[in-house]
C-alpha positions as CSV (number, residue, x, y, z in Angstrom):
1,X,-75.8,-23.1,-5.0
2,X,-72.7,-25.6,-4.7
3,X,-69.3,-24.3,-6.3
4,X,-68.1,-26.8,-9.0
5,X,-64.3,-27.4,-8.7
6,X,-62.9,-29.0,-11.7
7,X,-59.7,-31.0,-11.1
8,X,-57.1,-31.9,-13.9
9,X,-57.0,-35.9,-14.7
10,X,-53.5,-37.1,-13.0
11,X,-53.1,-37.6,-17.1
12,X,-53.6,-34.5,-18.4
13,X,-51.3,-33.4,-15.8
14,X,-48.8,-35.5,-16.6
15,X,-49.6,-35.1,-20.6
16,X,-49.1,-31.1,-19.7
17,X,-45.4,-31.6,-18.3
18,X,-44.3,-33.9,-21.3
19,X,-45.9,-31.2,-23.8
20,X,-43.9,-28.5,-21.8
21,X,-40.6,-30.1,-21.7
22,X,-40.6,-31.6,-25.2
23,X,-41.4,-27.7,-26.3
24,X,-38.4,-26.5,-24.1
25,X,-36.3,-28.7,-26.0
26,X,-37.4,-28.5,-29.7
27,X,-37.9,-24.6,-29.1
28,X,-34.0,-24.7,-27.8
29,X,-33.0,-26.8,-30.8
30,X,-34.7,-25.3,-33.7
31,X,-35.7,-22.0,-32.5
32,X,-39.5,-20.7,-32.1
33,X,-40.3,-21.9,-36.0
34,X,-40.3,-25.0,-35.1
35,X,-44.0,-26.8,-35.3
36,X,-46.4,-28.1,-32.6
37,X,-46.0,-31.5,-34.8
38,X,-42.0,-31.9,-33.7
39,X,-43.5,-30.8,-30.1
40,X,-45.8,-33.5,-29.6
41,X,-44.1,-36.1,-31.4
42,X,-40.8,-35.2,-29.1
43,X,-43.5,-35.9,-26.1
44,X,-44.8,-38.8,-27.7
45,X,-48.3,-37.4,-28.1
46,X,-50.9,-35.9,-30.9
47,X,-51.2,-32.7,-31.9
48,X,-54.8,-32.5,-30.7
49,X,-53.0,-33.3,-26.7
50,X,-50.3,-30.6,-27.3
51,X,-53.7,-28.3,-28.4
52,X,-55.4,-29.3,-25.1
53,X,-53.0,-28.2,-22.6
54,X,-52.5,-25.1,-24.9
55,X,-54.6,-23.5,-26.7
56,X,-52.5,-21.7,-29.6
57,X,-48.6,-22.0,-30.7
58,X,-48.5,-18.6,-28.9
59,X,-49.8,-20.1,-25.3
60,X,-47.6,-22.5,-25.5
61,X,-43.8,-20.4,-26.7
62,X,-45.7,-18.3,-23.1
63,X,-45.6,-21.2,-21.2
64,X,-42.3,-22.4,-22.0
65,X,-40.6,-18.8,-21.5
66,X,-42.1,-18.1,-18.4
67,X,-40.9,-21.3,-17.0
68,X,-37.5,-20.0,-18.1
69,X,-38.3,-16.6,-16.6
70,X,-39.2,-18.0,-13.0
71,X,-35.8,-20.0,-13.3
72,X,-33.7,-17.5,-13.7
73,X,-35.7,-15.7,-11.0
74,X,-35.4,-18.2,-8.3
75,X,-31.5,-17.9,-9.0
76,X,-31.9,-14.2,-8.3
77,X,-33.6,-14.5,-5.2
78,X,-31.0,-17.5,-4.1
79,X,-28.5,-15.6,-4.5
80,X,-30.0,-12.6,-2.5
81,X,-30.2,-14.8,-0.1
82,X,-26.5,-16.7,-0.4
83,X,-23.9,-16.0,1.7
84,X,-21.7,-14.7,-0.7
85,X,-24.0,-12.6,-2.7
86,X,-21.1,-11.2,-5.1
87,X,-19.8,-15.0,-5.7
88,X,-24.2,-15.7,-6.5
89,X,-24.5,-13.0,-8.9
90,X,-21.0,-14.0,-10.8
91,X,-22.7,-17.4,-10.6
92,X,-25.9,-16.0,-12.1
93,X,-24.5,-13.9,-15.1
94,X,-22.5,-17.3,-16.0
95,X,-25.5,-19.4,-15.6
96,X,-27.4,-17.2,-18.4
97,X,-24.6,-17.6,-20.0
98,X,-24.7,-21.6,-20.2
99,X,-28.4,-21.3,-21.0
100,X,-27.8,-18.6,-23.5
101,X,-25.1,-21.0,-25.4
102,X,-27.2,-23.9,-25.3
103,X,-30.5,-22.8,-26.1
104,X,-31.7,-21.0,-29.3
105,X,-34.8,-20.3,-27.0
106,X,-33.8,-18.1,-24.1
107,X,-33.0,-14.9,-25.2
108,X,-34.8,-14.9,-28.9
109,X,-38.1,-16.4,-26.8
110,X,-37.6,-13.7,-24.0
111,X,-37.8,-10.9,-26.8
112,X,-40.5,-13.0,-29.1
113,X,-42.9,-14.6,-26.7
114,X,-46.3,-12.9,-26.6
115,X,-47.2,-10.4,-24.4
116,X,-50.0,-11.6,-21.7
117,X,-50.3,-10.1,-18.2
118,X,-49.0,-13.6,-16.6
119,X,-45.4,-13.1,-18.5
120,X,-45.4,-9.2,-18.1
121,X,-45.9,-10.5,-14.5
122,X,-43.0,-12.9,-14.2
123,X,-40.6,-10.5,-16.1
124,X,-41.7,-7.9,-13.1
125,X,-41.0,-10.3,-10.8
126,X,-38.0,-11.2,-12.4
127,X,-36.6,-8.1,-12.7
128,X,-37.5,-7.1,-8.7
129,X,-35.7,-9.9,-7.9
130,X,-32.3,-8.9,-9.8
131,X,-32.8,-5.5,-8.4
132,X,-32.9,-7.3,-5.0
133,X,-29.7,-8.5,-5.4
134,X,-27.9,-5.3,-6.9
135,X,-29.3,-3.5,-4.0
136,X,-27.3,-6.1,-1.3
137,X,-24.3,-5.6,-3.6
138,X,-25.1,-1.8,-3.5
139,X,-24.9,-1.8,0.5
140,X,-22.2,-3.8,0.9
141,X,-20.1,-1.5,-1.9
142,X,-19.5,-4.8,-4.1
143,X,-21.4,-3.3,-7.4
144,X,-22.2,0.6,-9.0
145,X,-24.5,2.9,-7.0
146,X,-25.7,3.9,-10.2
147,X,-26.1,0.9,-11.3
148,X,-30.3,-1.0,-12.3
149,X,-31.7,-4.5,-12.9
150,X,-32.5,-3.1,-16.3
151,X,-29.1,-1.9,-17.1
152,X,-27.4,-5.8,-16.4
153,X,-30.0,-7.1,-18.6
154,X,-29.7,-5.1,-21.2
155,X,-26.0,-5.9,-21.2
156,X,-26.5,-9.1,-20.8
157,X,-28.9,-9.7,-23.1
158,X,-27.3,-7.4,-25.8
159,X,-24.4,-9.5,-25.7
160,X,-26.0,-12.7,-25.8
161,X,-28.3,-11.6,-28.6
162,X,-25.1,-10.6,-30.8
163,X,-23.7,-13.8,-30.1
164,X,-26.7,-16.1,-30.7
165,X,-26.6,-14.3,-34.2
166,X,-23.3,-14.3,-34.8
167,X,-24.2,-18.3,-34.1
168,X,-21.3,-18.7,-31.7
169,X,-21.2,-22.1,-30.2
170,X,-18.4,-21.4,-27.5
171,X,-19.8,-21.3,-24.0
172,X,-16.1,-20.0,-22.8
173,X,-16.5,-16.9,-25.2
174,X,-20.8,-16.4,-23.6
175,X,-18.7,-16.8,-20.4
176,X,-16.4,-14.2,-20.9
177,X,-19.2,-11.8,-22.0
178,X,-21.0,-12.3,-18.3
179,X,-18.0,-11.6,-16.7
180,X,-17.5,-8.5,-18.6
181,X,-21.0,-7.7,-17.1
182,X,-19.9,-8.4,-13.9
183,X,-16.8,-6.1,-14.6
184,X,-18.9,-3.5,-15.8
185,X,-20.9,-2.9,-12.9
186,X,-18.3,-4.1,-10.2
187,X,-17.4,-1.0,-8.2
């Protein structure tokens, strides 16, 4: 008995990336209500394409957030590993904060996406990863003892929630809300 290994067409590949990016930036535009029409006419494709390389509306909001989840990740584990760790995780907070201003899909797609055990996954990995980094800044006394992965983002994300529906547009006043953050748990 021979084991059948299937292979993606270099197409459908490619087809997959334009569905994902043109989602990342309608979904940041317009919010999660926006349809899998402006998504595959944004990639320049059919709905029935954008229906291939996801299945539902749901698979692909997953998709798209847990491409935004393993971002932010790899800036955690960056900065874990940056020279200046306290400098990486003032960089870090701001960085949300950039992404949080610009996109209406960050924060509302973090809380909205639907569960599935490869997003509870990445959030996991995402949240060891922050925790990584508070415990460098624990041992070299630059943040709280106290002081958890969960707590920053539920600061963080409390305040860039609030200001996401207060529609605030000014990336100096998301700024200041990271560095309050970064204030907050400072030691």
């Amino acid at each position: 008995m021979s084991t059948v290994i299937r292979t993606r067409r270099a197409d459908a590949v490619r087809n997959a990336q334009k569905v994902l990016e043109a989602a990342r930036e309608v979904f940041a535009e317009r919010g999660l209500e926006a349809g899998v029409d402006q998504v595959a006419a944004r990639a320049g494709v059919g709905k029935a394409t954008v229906y291939r390389c996801y299945a539902t509306k749901e698979d692909l909001i997953t998709a798209v957030v847990g491409a935004r989840v393993d971002w932010f990740t790899a800036l955690a584990r960056d900065a874990v590993a940056s020279a200046d760790p306290w400098a990486a995780y003032v960089s870090l907070l701001d960085q949300g904060a950039e992404s949080g201003c610009s996109s209406a899909l960050l924060h509302a797609g973090l809380a909205a996406a639907p569960s599935s055990a490869e997003l509870e996954h990445k959030r996991a990995l995402c949240r060891s990863a922050l925790q990584d980094l508070l415990d460098v800044l624990k041992a070299r006394g630059r943040v709280r003892a106290d002081i958890t992965a969960r707590e920053v983002t539920v600061l963080l994300c409390g305040a860039f929630r609030t200001l996401r529906e207060e529609g605030v547009q000014d990336l100096a006043e998301w700024r200041r809300y990271a560095d309050l953050v970064a204030a907050a748990t400072r030691v």
